[in-house]
Phi, psi and omega in degrees: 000152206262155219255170149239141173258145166304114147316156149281134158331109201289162180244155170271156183247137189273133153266146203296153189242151172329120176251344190270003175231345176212156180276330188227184175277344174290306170336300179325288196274004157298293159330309155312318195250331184237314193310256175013264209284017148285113133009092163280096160296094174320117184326174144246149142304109161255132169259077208269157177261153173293175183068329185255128179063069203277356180282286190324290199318295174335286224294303194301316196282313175296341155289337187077029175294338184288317189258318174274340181242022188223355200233083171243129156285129148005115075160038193257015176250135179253123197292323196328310199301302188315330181255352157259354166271354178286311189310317169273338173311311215287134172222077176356302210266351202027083144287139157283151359309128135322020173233187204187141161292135186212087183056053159103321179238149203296100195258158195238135169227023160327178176300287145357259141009280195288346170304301188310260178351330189244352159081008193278139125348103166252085179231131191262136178313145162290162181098298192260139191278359165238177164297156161328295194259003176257353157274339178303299184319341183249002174288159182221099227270119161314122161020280201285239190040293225267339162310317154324316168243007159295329203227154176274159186315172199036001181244152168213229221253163170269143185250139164278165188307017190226355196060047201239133164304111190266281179214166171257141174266115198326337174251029157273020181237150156325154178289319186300307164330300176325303167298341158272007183281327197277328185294299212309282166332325201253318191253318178279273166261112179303110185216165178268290210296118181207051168295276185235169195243138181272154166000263183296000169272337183277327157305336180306288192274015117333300166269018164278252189327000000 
């Protein structure tokens, strides 16, 4: 009687990936199967008039927010790019190094890094082992506190089914807030829902105000 030969186990086969653009093949198919066909929320241009809204604008120029996170031309963002650096980003476990390959070169998105970039004041106190605004980050300014200075009288935070400050609803907020609301969406965390603002976002334009 004639033998049959055993197949081999078939293995799946990877389409081969770019290596001048992405670091592993996960990268590859992350990119491909969820990054793509995600919506790139575009930075804005903000443009203020004199007189208008001059508490924000002031706020924007001493930080030097007018030129690095408000001054954008027309088409100068590569969605492409942007989306193979997310794409190369991910890391579950988020370890440092804080950086990342991106077509050969090496982005830094540290503490450092973002200093340089955003032009912030790093100066430490005597006495301290931090900076000014890297102790506000680990400080956790109270619910009401941050309602208080945030929301026009009588509205605060929305309560969860447990009675925990859940969000705030955006026109329950100051116009400055508001307006630091619109940076927030478009320039700071980028997001489409932008109805109400959570906990930590609302700590964000705390600290901003």
């Amino acid at each position: 009687m004639e033998s049959k030969k055993r197949k081999a186990p078939s293995t799946p086969t990877h389409t081969r990936f770019d290596r001048s653009r992405f670091t592993s093949q996960e990268a590859w198919e992350r990119y491909t199967n969820i990054v793509v066909p995600r919506k790139i929320l575009p930075e804005r241009n903000v443009i203020l008039h004199h007189t208008e809204f001059d508490e924000f604008t002031e706020e924007l120029k001493r930080r030097n927010w007018h030129k690095e996170l408000t001054n954008f031309v027309d088409g100068s963002i590569d969605v492409a790019i942007i989306k193979e650096f997310y794409a190369n980003l991910y890391d579950p476990e988020d370890k440092p190094p804080k950086q990342v390959k991106v077509r050969g070169r090496l982005v830094k998105f540290d503490a450092n890094t973002l200093n340089s970039f955003l032009k912030t004041l790093v100066i430490l106190e005597k006495g301290e082992n931090f900076p000014v605004h890297s102790r506000f980050c680990r400080s956790k300014p109270e619910p009401q506190e941050l309602a208080t200075r945030l929301c026009i009288p009588g509205r605060g935070f929305e309560l969860n089914a447990d009675g925990l400050p859940l969000k705030i609803l955006r026109k329950n907020l100051t116009t400055l807030a508001q307006t630091c609301s619109v940076l927030s969406f478009s320039n700071l965390v980028p997001t489409s829902h932008t109805l109400d603002i959570t906990l930590d976002r609302a700590g964000l334009f705390y600290g901003i105000i």
